[in-house]
NUZADREN-150650 format. One record per residue (C-alpha): x, y, z; residue in three letters. Coordinates in pm, whole numbers, plus 50000, padded with zeros to 5 digits. Layout:
N
XYZALA/...
***
This chain:
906
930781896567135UNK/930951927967345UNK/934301939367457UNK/935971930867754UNK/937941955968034UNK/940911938568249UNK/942001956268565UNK/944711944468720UNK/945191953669085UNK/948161939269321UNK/947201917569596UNK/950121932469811UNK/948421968269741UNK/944821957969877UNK/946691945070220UNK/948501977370225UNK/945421997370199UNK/943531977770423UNK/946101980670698UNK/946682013470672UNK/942802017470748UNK/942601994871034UNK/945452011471202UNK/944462049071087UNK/941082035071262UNK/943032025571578UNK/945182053071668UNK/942422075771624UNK/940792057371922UNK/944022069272109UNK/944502103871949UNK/940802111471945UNK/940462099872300UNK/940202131872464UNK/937302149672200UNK/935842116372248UNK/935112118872649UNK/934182152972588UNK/931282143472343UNK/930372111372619UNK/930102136372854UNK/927922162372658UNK/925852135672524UNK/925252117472904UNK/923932151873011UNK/921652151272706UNK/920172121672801UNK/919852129573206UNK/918012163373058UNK/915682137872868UNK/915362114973090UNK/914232135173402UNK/911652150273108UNK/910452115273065UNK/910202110173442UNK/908482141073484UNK/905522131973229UNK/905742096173418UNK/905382111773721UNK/901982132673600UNK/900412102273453UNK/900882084273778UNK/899952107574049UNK/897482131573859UNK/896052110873581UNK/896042076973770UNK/897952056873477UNK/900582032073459UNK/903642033873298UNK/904302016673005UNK/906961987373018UNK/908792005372738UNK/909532034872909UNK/909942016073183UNK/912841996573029UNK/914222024272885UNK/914472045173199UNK/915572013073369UNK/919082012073045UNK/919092047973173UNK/920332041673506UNK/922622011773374UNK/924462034273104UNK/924472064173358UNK/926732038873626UNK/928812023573309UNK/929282061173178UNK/930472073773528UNK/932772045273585UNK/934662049573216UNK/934942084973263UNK/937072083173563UNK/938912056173386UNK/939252076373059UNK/940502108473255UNK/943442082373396UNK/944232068373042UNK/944792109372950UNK/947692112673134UNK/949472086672974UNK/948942104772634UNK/952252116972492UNK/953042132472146UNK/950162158572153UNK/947912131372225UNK/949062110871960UNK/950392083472113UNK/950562065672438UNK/952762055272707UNK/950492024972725UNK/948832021472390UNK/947051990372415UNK/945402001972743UNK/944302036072609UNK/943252018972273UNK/941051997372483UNK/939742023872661UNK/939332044072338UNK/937192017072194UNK/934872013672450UNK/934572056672500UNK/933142054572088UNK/931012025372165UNK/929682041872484UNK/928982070572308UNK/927182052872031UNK/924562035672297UNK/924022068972458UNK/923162083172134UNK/921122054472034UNK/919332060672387UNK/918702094372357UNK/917012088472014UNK/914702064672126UNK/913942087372464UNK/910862104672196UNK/908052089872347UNK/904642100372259UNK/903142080872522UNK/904332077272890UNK/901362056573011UNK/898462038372899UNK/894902040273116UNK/895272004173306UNK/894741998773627UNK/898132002373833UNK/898271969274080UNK/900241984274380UNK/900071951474618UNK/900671923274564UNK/898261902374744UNK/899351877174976UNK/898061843575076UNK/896631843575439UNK/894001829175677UNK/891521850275902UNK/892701864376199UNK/891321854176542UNK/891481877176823UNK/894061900276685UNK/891361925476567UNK/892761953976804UNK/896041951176653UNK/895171951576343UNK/893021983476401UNK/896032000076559UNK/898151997176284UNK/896062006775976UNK/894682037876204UNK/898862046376230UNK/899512043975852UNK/895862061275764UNK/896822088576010UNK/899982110775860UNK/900232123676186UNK/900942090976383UNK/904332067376394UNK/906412066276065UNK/907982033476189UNK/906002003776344UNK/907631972576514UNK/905681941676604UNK/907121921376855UNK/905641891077038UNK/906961854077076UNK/907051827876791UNK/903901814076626UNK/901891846776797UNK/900571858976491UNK/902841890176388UNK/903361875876026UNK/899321868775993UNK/898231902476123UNK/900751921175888UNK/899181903575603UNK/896081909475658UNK/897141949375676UNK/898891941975334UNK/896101929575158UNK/893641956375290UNK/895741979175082UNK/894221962874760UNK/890771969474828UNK/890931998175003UNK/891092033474928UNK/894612048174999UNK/897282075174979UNK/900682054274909UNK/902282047574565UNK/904032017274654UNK/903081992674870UNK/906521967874925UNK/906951936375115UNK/909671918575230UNK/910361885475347UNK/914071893375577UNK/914401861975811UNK/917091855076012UNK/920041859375807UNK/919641897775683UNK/920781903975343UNK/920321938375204UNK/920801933174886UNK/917971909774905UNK/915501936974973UNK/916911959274705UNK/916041936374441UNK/912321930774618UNK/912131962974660UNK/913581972074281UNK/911001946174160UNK/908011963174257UNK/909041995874144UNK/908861978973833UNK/912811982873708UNK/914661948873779UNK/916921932073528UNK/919881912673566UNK/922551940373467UNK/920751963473744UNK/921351929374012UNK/925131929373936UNK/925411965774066UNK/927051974674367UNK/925081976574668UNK/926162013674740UNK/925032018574351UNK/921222001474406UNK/920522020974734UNK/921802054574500UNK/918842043474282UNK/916072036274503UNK/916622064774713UNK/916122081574367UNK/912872065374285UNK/911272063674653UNK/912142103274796UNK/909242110174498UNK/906892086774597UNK/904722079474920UNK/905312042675040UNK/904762016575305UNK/907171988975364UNK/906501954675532UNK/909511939775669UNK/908561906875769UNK/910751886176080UNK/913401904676141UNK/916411900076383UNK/918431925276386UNK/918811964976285UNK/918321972975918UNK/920032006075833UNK/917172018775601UNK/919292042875443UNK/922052023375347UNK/919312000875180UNK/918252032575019UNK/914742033275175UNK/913962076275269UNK/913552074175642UNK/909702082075719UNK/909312113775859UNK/906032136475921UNK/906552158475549UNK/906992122275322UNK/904242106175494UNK/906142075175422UNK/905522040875648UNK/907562011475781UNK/905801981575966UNK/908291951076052UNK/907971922676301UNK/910431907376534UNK/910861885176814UNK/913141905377034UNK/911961935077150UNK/914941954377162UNK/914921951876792UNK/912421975876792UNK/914402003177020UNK/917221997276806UNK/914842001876474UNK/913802033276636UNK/910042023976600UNK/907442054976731UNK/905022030476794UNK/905201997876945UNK/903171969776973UNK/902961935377163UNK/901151908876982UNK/899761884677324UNK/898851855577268UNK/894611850377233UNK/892891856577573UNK/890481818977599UNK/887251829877415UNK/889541835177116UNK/891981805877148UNK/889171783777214UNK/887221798276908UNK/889821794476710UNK/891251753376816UNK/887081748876759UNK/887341759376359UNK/890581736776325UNK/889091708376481UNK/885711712676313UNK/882171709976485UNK/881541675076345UNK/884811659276567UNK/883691680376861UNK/879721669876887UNK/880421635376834UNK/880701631177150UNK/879311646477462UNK/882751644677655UNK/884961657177370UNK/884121689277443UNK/885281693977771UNK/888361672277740UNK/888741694077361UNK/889151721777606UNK/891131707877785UNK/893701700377513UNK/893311738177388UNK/894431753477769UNK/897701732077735UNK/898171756777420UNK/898161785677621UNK/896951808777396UNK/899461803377088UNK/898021803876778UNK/900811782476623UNK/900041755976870UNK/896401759076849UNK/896451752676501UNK/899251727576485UNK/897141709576784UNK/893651714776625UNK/894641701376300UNK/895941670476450UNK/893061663476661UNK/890591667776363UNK/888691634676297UNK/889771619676660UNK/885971606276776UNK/886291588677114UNK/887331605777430UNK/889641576577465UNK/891681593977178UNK/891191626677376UNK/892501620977696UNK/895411600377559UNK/896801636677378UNK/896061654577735UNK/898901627477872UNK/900951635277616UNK/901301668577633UNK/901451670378013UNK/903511643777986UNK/905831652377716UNK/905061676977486UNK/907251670777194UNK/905981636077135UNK/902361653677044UNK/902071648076673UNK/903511685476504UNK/905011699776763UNK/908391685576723UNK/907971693576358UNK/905881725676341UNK/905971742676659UNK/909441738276814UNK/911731745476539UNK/909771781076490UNK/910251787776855UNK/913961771676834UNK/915051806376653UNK/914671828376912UNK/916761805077192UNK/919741803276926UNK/919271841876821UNK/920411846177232UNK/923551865777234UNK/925731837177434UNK/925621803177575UNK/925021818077927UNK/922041836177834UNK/920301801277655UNK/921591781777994UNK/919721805978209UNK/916631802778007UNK/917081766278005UNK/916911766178404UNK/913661779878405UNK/912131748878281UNK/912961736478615UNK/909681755878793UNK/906081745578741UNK/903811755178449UNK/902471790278458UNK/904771793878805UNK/905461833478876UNK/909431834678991UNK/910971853079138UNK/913421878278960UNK/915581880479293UNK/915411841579353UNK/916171833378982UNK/919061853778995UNK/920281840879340UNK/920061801779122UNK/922051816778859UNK/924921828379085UNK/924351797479279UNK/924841777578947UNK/927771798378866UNK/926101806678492UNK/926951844578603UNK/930611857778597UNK/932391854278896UNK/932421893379008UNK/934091901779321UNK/931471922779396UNK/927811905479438UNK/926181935579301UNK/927751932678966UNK/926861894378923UNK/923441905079056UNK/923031937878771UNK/924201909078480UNK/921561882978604UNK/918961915378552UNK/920541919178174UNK/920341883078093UNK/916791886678254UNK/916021917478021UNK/917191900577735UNK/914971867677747UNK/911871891377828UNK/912821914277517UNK/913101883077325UNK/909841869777427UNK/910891843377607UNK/909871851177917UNK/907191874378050UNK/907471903578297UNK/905051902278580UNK/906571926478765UNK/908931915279082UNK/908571880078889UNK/909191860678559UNK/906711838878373UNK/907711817378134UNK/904551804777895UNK/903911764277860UNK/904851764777504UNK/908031778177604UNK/908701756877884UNK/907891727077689UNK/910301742877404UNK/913171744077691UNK/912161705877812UNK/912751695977447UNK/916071711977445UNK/917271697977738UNK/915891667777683UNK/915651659777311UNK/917591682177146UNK/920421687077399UNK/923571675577374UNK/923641659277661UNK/920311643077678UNK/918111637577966UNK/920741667178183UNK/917521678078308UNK/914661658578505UNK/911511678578583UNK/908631669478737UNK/907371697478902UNK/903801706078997UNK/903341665378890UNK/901291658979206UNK/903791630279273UNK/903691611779626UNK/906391592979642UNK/909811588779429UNK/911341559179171UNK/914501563979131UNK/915431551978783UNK/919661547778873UNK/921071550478508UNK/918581580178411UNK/919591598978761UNK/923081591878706UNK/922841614678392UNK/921171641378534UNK/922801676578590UNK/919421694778719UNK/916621680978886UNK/913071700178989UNK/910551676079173UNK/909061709379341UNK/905211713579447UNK/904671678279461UNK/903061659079774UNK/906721636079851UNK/906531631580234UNK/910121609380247UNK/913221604480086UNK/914711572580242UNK/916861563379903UNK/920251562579856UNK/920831582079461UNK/923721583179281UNK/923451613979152UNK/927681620979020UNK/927191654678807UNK/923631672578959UNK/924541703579002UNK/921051720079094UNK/917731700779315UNK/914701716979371UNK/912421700579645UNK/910701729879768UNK/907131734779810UNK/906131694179914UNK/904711678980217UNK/908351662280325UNK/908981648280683UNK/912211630780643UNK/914721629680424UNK/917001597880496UNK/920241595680617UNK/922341590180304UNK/919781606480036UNK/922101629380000UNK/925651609080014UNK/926291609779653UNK/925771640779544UNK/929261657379494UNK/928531677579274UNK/925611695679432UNK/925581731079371UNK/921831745579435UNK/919601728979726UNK/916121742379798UNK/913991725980075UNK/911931760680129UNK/908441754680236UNK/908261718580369UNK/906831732780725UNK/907011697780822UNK/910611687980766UNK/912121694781166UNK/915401682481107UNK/918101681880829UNK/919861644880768UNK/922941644480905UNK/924401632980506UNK/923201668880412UNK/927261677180562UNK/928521657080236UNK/927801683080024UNK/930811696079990UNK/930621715379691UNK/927181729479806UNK/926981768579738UNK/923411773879801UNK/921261763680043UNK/917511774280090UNK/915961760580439UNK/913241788580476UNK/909631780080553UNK/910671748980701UNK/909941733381086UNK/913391729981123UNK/914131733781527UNK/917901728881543UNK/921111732181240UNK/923041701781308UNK/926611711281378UNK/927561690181064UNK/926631719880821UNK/929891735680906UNK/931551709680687UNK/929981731480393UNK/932631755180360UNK/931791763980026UNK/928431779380115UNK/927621811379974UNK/923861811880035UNK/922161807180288UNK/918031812980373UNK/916651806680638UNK/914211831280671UNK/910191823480832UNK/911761793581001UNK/909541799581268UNK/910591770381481UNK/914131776781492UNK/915301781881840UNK/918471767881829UNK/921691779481678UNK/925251763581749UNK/927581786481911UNK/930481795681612UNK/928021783581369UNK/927541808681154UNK/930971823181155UNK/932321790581031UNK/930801799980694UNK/933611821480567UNK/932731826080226UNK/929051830980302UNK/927841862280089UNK/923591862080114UNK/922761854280462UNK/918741857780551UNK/917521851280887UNK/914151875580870UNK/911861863681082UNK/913731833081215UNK/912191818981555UNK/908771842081511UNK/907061810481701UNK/909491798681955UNK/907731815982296UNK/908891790982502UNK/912381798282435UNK/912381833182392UNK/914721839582662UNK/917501818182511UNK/916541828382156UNK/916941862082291UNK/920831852682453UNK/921301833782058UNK/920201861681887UNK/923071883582095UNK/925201859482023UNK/924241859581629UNK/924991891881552UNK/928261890481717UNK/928971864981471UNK/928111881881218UNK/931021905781222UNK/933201873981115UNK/932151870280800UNK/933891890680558UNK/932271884580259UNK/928611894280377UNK/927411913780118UNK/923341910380158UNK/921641904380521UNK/917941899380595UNK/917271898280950UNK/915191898181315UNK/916901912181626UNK/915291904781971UNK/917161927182185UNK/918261960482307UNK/921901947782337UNK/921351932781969UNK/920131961781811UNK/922761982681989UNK/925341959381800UNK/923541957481473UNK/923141995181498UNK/926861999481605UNK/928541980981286UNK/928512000180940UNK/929301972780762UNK/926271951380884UNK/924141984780829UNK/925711985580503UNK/924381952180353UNK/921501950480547UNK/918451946980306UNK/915711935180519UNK/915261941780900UNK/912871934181144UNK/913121947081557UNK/910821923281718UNK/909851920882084UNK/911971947382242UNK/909581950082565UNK/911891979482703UNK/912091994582368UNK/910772031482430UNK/912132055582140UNK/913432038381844UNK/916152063781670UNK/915162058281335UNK/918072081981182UNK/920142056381359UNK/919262037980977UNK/920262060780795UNK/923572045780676UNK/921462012180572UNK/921562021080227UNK/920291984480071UNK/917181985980346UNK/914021974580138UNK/911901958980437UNK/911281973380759UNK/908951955881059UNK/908541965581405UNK/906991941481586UNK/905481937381951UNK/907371964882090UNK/904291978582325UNK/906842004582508UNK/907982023382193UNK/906412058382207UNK/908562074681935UNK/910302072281591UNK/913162102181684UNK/914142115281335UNK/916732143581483UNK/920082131781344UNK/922522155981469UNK/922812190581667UNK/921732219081445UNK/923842234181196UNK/924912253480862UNK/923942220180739UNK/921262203080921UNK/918672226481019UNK/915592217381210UNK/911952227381219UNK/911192246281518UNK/907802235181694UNK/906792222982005UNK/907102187081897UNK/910802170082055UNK/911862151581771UNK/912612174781554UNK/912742173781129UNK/915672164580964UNK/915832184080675UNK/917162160680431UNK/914012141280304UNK/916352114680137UNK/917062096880390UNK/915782061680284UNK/915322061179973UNK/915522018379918UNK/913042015680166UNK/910191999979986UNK/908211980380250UNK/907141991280600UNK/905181971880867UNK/904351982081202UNK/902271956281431UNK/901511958281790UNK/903451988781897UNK/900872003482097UNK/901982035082219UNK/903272048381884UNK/900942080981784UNK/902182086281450UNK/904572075781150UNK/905422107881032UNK/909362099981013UNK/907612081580657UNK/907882113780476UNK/911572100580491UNK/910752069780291UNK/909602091779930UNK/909702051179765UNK/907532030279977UNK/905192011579797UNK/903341989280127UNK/902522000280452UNK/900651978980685UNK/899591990581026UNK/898021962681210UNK/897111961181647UNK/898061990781722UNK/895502010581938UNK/897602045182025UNK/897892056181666UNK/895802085681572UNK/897322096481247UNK/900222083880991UNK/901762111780896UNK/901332144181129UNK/900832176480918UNK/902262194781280UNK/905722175081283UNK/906542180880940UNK/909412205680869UNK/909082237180617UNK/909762217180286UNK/907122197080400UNK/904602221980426UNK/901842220680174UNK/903562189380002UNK/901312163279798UNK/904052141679753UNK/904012120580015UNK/903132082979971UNK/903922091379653UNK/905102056879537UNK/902472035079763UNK/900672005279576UNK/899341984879886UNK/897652003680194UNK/896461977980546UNK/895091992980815UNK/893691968481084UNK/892391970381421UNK/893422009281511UNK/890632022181733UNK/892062061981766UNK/893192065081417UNK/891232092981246UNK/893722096380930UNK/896102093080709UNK/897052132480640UNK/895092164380712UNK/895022172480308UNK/894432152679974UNK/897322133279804UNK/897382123479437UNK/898052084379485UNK/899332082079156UNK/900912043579191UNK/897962034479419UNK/896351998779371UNK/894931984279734UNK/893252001180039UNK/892331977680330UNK/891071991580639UNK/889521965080913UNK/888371977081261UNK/889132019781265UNK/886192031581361UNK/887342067981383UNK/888842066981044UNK/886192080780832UNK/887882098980581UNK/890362092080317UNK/893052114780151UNK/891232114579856UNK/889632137279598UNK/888162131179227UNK/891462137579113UNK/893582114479305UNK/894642080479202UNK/893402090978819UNK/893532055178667UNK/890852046478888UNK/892142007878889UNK/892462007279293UNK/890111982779508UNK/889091999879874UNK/888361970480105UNK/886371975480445UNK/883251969480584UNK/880141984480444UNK/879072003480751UNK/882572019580757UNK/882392023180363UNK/878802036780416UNK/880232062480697UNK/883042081280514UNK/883082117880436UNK/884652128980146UNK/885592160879999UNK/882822164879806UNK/880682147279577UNK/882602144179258UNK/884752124279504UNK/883282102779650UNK/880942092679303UNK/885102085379134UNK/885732059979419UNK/881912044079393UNK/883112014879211UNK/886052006879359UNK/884861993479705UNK/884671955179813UNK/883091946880145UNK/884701920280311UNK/
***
């Protein structure tokens, strides 16, 4: 048996010695914490040194040897960036935990803190030096193909080919916009037409090494296009998506300021700081792109976009190509009527692709016209019981009513329902409503409400809800049917509005229980010829019945109608009399009579002493105007009269004595702050003339059959500073327009010439003035006091046979002399029936806003101010006759070859 050796070893020894280890091992965490931060910090730099080698050789392979990275060094670059953030953060910890040290670093004030720390310095430093050791890569890429977009499911675009060419030129072209913004209204096509741009980037030959899209919606979250963003550069984990934001946009700024990129940013609401996202903003040098679409207009101002773009909805050919591919040939030849009632169907779309579609697709397969004609009811009828658009369309057009920045904003969209489809308002009227309405702040001063309705205005136009047209609104019949719904449907108080404008209605049912809920009723352009009922109408605030054939409106129609706000009877040239019930109106604020054959305003009216509007303007029949009348109205701010009584010649004399009498009244009523108006006498215009104040809110004005009328100062205006509309009318004795304002002085100096009405020499003079007419003043020779008016846009000149020339080049002053500014701002030009008129002015003007040109019975006016140069855009239409046309000289033959297309004979 072989020999056995016993060693016998205490079991308290072994603890002992095993203690002593773990807690040698312990402090030294504490005592070596300092060395141990050092060596972190040497051994981070180390691997920043090899990792920018790495991304250097990465960088190569990408841009010169066309290879992709390989997911290894792709992770390990991506553990990189994660230890580099953990490093940073425990060094700034570590240098805290230092100054607790006491002991020569032995021990610590807070030991189990620094030992903590201590631990996690050696284990940090272990990973970096496991990093750096596995940073030796002898490849950085391999040879496949690198996939840079990601393609992205779409259908063909119809009739958006022009946009689409705009925007790849832009991000072919280095030169052109870094930053892109689609706008246009719901369902337009933005999000099609930027996908289609997207996927051309996979086929086609390009510059950019990243190609990112984004989904943002309405409720923007950064950090969610980080992580999109992150993703395609290829380094997203879950430790890199629990980093700060601050700490992801340090990253990708990292990545992208190397590369050359586009970015789609699709629906957006709102300003995205790029740079706090960590996006490089694109500038000329990076060649870098952004393209985003929006609703709202302003988004793109406020994105800073160099180029913007409006995506319209398809012009017919195109919307009716494209409802024919979702219905599908075999529906639409199945019948020889479909097609015309198909097209029918596809109008009511107005050019929306979303309804197209969403309207094609559900009239697929529907084979009798019966079918057919049923969804043309519907839709006129009520839109959101059409099968998808309660579903499809309205919700996507929903967004950009609740992305409005207040409830009176969406309110005043709302009203516009109340007008006819594809109706052109008014901006001025709208805005009138809207005060009438009270949806605009209560300003003491009128021009403040007025400037907010223009903002609210601006803001549904930048949002696409409504459409510019100039000195009007538009709102498009998917819209309009979107703000029915809302009202109506989706309200919260439903059936608050009643429209049936433009429904060529006759006559009236009153359904009681449905008219006791309503708040706003439109039954505008219809054919109604009586209202003889009795409605109990409790909470209507607003009633359109303007533009019908009415006669009479009964006694009591309007007895129970407290609530009443907004009436407009404008254009019922039939209606002679107002009901004497129109006096219960007691809260009425807004009354529109003008265009109407009312003769006589019933005394009663006066009981409306809450009236604040009042129009009756082109009441041409109106003769008669109680004595104190007007006055009564003490709160009356808008007060239009222009052209009142126009037709009355067999009263003139006492419409003449009323008219005296009128603008005596009119000093009563303090809170005037906008006049429109027709005086008929000397003594009246002496006492228009005479009051500042009246001068002062004046905005239209028209002198009308002043028979001993002989020299009209116009300087006398000067202090109108609101006047937009001038007309002089059948004032046969008036020789001269005297434009000498005041004895000359330091000041004022006048042109000396042979001429008696001097100059003035301030050319400012009337600067509102937009429109001028001049009719039947047959002694006038010229209108030279126009070079006065620098912002007319219409002149019409009509009967009068002394004129010889408009502006004479001998009255004009020295800072007149060789000016081509005049007429500067003129759109519309009428000349008719001026036998002696042989021009405009003795040299050539530019024209630049110039649109219209209608000349009718000048026989000596055979030349225009016109050269090739003048009125550049060429879109202007010259009517006349063709033997006039055929007559002309011009300045030479360059000139009249430019203007060779633009004639129409009459």
């Amino acid at each position: 048996m072989g020999s056995f050796i016993s060693i016998s070893i205490p079991c308290d020894t072994i603890f002992i010695r095993c203690w002593d280890d773990c807690v040698n091992q312990r402090a030294s965490y504490i005592s070596n914490l300092e060395d141990n931060l050092v060596s972190l910090e040497k051994a981070l730099d180390e691997l920043k040194a090899k990792r920018d080698d790495v991304m250097s050789r990465v960088y190569v392979a990408e841009h010169q040897q066309k290879l992709k990275p390989l997911n290894e060094v792709k992770f390990w670059l991506s553990n990189v960036i994660l230890v580099e953030n953990e490093v940073a953060e425990l060094m700034q910890i570590g240098s805290e935990e230092i100054k607790s040290l006491c002991f020569k670093g032995c021990c610590s004030k807070t030991c189990l803190s620094s030992y903590k720390v201590g631990e996690r310095v050696v284990k940090k430093l272990v990973d970096v030096t496991s990093l750096i050791s596995k940073g030796e890569f002898n490849e950085v890429a391999s040879s496949v193909g690198l996939s840079r977009v990601d393609v992205r499911p779409s259908e063909p675009t119809v009739g958006l080919e022009s946009t689409f060419d705009s925007i790849w030129s832009c991000l072919q072209e280095t030169e052109e916009a870094g930053i892109v913004g689609l706008h246009g209204m719901g369902g337009v096509g933005k999000t099609t037409v930027m996908k289609q741009i997207n996927n051309k980037f996979s086929i086609a030959a390009n510059k950019f090494d990243f190609v990112f899209w984004v989904l943002v919606s309405k409720d923007l979250n950064a950090e969610h296009i980080q992580e999109e963003v992150w993703k395609k550069i290829g380094f997203l984990d879950l430790s890199w998506k629990n980093q700060s934001c601050e700490n992801k946009a340090i990253d990708i700024f990292r990545i992208l300021t190397q590369k050359r990129f586009v970015l789609f940013l699709d629906d957006i609401w709102e300003r995205i700081d790029l740079l706090k996202i960590g996006i490089p903003y694109p500038t000329l040098k990076n060649g870098c792109k952004v393209v985003f679409s929006t609703r709202s207009e302003e988004v793109c101002y406020k994105m800073k976009a160099a180029m913007i773009i409006k995506v319209e909805c398809l012009v017919w050919e195109k919307a009716w190509e494209l409802f024919r591919k979702k219905v599908g040939e075999e529906t639409l030849c199945v019948h020889p009527d479909i097609p015309e009632l198909a097209k029918t169907v596809a109008k009511e779309c107005g050019g929306l692709p979303l309804a197209l579609i969403t309207t094609g697709h559900a009239m697929a397969g529907k084979k009798t016209p019966q079918e057919w004609k049923h969804a043309i009811a519907t839709l006129k009828r009520n839109a959101s019981k059409f099968s998808g658009m309660e579903d499809e369309v309205f919700p996507i057009l929903k967004f950009s009513y609740e992305n409005l920045r207040n409830d009176k904003i969406r309110s005043c969209f709302l009203y516009c329902a109340l007008f006819p489809e594809d109706f052109y308002i008014s901006k001025a009227n709208l805005i009138d409503y809207w005060i009438g309405e009270g949806m605009l702040d209560q300003f003491v001063d009128r021009i403040e409400a007025v400037n907010e309705g223009y903002d609210f205005m601006g803001a549904l136009i930048r949002a696409n809800l409504l459409e510019d047209a100039g000195i009007s609104v538009k709102m498009h019949d998917v819209i309009r049917d979107l703000a029915l719904w809302l009202t109506n449907e989706c309200g919260e108080v439903k059936d608050s509005y009643l429209v049936k404008a433009g429904a060529k209605l006759t006559e009236i049912w009153i359904d009681s229980e449905r008219w006791e809920r309503v708040k706003r009723m439109s039954l505008m352009s219809n054919k109604i010829d009586m209202l003889i009922q009795k409605p109990n109408c409790p909470i209507i605030q607003t009633l359109f019945l303007q533009q019908n054939y009415l006669k009479v409106i009964g006694i009591d129609f309007f007895t129970f109608m407290p609530s009443l706000r907004v009436l407009d009877l404008s254009k019922n040239r039939d209606l002679a009399e107002l009901p004497i019930g129109i006096s219960k109106l007691v809260s009425l604020e807004h009354l529109n009579l003008s265009e109407t054959g009312i003769r006589q305003l019933p005394v009663g009216l006066t009981a409306l002493t809450n009236l604040k509007y009042l129009n009756l303007e082109y009441t041409r029949q109106l003769y008669k105007i109680p004595s104190q009348w007007i006055s009564s109205f003490s709160k009356l701010q808008v007060l239009r009269m222009y052209g009142y009584g126009a037709n009355c010649t067999d009263e003139e004399v006492t419409l003449s004595r009323e008219n005296e009498l009128l603008v005596e009244e009119l000093h009563d009523l303090k809170n005037l702050k906008m006049l429109t108006i027709t005086v008929r006498s000397d003594y009246a215009l002496q006492r228009f003339l005479s009051s500042k104040k009246l001068q002062s809110c004046a905005q239209s004005l028209s002198i009308h059959t002043l028979i001993s009328l002989k020299q009209l100062k116009i300087s006398s205006l000067r202090n109108m500073n609101c006047l937009e509309n001038l007309s002089v009318d059948d004032c046969e004795q008036i020789e001269d327009f005297n434009m000498k304002i005041a004895p000359e002085s330091a000041e004022t100096q006048f042109s000396r010439n042979p001429y008696s009405s001097a100059i003035i020499s301030n050319r400012r003079q009337f600067e509102s003035l937009r429109s001028v007419s001049i009719v039947r003043c047959h002694k006038l020779k010229d209108l030279t006091w126009l070079c006065h008016a620098p912002n007319i846009t219409s002149l019409v000149v009509l009967f009068c046979v002394g004129i010889e020339v408009i502006i004479n080049a001998a009255k004009l002053g020295n800072e007149f002399s060789g000016s081509i500014n005049l007429l500067e701002r003129l759109e519309n030009l009428t000349l008719r029936v001026l036998p002696e008129l042989k021009s405009i002015y003795i040299n050539v003007l530019p024209f630049p806003c110039l649109r219209k040109i209608s000349v009718t019975a000048c026989q000596k006016f055979n030349k225009l101010p016109l050269n090739s140069n003048s009125a550049m855009a060429r879109r202007i239409v010259i009517e006349g006759e063709e033997d006039w046309w055929n007559a002309l000289q011009w300045e030479d033959e360059a000139a009249r070859t430019a203007f060779l297309t633009c004639f129409r004979s009459y």
